[in-house]
DRENZANU-114587 format. One record per residue (C-alpha): residue in three letters; x, y, z. Coordinates in nm, 2 decimals. Layout:
# residues N
ATOM  code  east  north  up
ATOM  ALA  X  Y  Z
...
This chain:
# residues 69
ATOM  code  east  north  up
ATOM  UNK  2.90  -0.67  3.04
ATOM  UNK  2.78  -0.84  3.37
ATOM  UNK  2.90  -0.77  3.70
ATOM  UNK  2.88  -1.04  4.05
ATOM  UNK  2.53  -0.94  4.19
ATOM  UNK  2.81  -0.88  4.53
ATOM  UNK  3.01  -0.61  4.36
ATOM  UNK  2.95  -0.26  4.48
ATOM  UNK  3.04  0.00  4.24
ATOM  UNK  3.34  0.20  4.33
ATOM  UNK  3.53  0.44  4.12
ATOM  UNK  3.84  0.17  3.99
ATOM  UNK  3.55  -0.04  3.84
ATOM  UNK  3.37  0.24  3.69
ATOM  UNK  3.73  0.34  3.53
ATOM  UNK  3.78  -0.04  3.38
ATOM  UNK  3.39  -0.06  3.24
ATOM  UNK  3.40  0.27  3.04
ATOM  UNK  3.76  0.18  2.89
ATOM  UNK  3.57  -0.18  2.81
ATOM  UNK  3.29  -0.06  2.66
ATOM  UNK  3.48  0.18  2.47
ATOM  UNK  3.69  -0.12  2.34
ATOM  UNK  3.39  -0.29  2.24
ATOM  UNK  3.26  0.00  2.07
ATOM  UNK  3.56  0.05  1.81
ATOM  UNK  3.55  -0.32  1.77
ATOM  UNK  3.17  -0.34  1.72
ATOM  UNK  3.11  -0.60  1.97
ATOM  UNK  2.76  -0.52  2.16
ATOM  UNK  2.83  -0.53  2.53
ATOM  UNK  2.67  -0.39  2.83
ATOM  UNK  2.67  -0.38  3.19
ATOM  UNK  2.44  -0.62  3.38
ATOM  UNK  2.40  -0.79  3.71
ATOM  UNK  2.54  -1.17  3.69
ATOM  UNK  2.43  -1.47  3.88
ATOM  UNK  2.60  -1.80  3.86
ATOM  UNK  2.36  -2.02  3.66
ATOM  UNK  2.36  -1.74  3.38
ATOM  UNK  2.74  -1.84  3.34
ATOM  UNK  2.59  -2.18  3.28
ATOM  UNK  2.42  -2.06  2.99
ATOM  UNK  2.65  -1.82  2.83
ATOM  UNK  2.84  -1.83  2.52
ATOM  UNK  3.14  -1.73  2.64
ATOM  UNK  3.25  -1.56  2.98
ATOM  UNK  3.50  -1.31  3.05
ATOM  UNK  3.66  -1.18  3.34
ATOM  UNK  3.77  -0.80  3.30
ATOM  UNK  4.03  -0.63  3.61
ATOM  UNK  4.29  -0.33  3.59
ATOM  UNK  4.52  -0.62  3.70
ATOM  UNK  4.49  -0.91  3.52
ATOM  UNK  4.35  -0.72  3.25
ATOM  UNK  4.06  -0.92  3.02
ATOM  UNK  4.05  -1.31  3.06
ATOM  UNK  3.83  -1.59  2.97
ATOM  UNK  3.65  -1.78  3.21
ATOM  UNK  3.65  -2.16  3.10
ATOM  UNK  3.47  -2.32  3.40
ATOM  UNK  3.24  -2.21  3.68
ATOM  UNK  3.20  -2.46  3.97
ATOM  UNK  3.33  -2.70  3.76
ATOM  UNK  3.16  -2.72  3.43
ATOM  UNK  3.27  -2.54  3.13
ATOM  UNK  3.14  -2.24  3.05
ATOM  UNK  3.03  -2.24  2.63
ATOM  UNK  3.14  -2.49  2.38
């Protein structure tokens, strides 16, 4: 779990990564919190964007080029 290197931590974000985590825990997936910067998209697997909004989506493309295979 990364977060933008700009995001402050604030109580609504907090709420969202422990219910993540704990998601990833009773699905076994390792995941943790870390600070992101742009070309580590670059050189991810895969990319997801987590929000109490929209919920958990995928990002496909950062500045333009895809993100993963």
């Amino acid at each position: 779990m990364r977060r933008p290197a700009t995001t402050r931590p604030d109580r609504l974000r907090r709420i969202l990564l422990a219910g993540l985590l704990w998601l990833a825990a009773g699905l076994q997936v390792p995941a943790r919190e870390e600070v992101l910067h742009v070309p580590d998209l670059a050189a991810g697997d895969e990319a997801f964007v987590g929000s109490s909004v929209r919920e958990i989506l995928p990002v496909v493309r950062v500045d333009g080029a895809p993100v993963g295979d």
